[in-house]
C-alpha positions, 0 to 999 in steps of 0.5 A: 756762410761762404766767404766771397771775394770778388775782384775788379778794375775800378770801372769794369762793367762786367764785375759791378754787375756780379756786385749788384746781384750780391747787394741785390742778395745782402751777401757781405762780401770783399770787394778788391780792385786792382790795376788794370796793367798790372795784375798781381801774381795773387789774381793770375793765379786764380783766374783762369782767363787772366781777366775780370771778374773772378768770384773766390769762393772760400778761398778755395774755388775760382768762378768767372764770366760775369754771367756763370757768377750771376746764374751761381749766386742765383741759384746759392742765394735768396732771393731768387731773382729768375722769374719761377715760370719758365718761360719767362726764365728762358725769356730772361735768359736770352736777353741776357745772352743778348747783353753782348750786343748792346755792351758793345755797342754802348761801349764802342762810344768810348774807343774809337780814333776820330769823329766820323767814327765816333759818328757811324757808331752812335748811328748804331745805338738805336737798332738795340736801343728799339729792340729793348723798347719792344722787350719791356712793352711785351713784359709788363708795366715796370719799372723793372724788365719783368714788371715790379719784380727786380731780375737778373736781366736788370742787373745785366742792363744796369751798367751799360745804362750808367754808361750811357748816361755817362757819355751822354754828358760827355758828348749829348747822343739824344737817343734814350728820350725816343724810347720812352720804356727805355728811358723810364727803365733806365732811370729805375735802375740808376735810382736802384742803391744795388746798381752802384759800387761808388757813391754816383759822383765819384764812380762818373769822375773815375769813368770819365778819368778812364776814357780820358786816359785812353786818348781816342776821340772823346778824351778830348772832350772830357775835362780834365 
């Protein structure tokens, strides 16, 4: 069995996704985090972007982008988690390419200076929000995006769905509640054991930590 290291921030988004599709394959693995503003001569040396994540192999081969990792360990490692019909592969695959999008869209949330800002973009949040409500009504039942069977397009959506929850409790946005697919695929994934890297708890008082560190609009609003 290949020896793995996967290297993170604390509350990156992007690295707890490579982590749950490793939970989601029962793979042991080195989970190792570092500082954000200042990264070790060690991790400069094996990532080639300078950035997280970065899966080492063996100590012997760096891999990066969150969605290289994924497709990789997929296609190492059982169970599959790609739908088998290609269709429905392709499907998958260009909701994650998607991913992007709604991330940033989540995520602005969190940056911006002021309240007016802050207000034009959770006026952004139902456009993505509409579009994975009609996804998951063309894709099955649930609770997961292609019915009962877990993918890697749920392991893609989790940590961005954690962190709405997150600024929900922050500041209410009252979106997720118009999106009743949404809503119940949300909450399926937040159930999930494979979706946290940290007991709940502990990983929502980092996050809030990180946005109150930030000193944008909503760091005021975070206790401390």
């Amino acid at each position: 069995m290949a020896k793995y290291l996967l290297v993170s921030f604390e509350t990156c988004p992007w690295v707890q996704r490579a982590a749950i599709v490793l939970r989601e394959k029962k793979v042991a693995f080195e989970f190792r985090h570092i500082a954000r503003d200042n990264r070790p001569d060690w991790f400069l040396a094996i990532s080639p972007h300078k950035k997280v994540p970065v899966l080492r192999i063996d100590d012997r081969v760096s891999l990066f982008e969150s969605n290289a990792i994924a497709e990789y360990l997929d296609e190492t490692l059982a169970p599959r988690l790609h739908p088998e019909d290609p269709v429905l592969r392709a499907t998958n695959r260009a909701w994650t390419d998607y991913l992007p999008t709604f991330a940033e869209t989540i995520s602005a949330l969190g940056y911006v200076d002021d309240e007016e800002r802050y207000d034009k973009a959770v006026a952004k949040i139902p456009v993505p929000f509409e579009r994975l409500e009609g996804a998951l009504e063309r894709q099955g039942k649930g609770p997961y995006f292609n019915g009962a069977a877990y993918s890697l397009v749920d392991a893609a959506y989790a940590p961005f769905l954690q962190r709405y929850a997150f600024l929900d409790r922050i500041k209410p946005l009252g979106h997720l509640e118009r999106f009743p697919r949404l809503k119940a695929w949300s909450e399926a994934l937040l159930a999930r054991p494979s979706t946290h890297s940290f007991p709940a708890p502990e990983f929502e008082r980092l996050y809030r930590q990180n946005v109150r560190g930030r000193g944008k609009y909503l760091s005021g609003l975070v206790a401390a």
